[in-house]
C-alpha positions, 0 to 999 in steps of 0.5 A, spaced: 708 084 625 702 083 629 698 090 627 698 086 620 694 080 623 689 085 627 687 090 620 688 084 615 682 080 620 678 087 620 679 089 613 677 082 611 671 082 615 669 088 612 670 087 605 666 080 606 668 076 599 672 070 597 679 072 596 682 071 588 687 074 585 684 077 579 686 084 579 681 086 573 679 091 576 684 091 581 681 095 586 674 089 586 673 087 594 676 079 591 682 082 590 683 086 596 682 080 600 688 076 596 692 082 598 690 083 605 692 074 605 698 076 601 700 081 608 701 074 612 708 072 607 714 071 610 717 073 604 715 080 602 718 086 605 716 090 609 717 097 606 711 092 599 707 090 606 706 098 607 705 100 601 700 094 599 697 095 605 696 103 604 693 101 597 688 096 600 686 103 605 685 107 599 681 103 595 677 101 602 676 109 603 674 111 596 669 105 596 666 108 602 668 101 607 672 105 612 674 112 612 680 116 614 678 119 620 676 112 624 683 109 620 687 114 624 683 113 630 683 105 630 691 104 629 694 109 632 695 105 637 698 098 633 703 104 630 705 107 636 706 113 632 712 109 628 
């Protein structure tokens, strides 16, 4: 879906690292950015696509690298409401 590559590229502008999948800790920013790559394959369900992309949201939101309010505001359109 075409919202992922629009909040994949934003996302991964914000957390400005090189991507690696190292999950210690799991919420570092190297590991959110191989989970945001990750979104693009063809072979993850949409339902695993939603939640990673929830977690990486939360992770970015406890860290203070985006916050809920302007998340809500930014991709109500990409969602439409869905």
């Amino acid at each position: 879906m075409e919202f992922y590559n629009e909040l994949r590229q934003r996302y991964l502008e914000t957390l400005d690292t090189k991507a690696e999948n190292d999950p210690d800790p799991p919420t570092s920013r190297h590991h959110l950015s191989w989970m945001l790559n990750e979104l693009e394959s063809d072979t993850m369900s949409e339902t695993k696509k939603h939640r990673w992309l929830g977690y990486i949201q939360g992770c970015m939101v406890s860290q203070n690298l985006i916050n809920v309010e302007d998340e809500r505001n930014s991709t109500r359109g990409l969602f439409n409401g869905k």
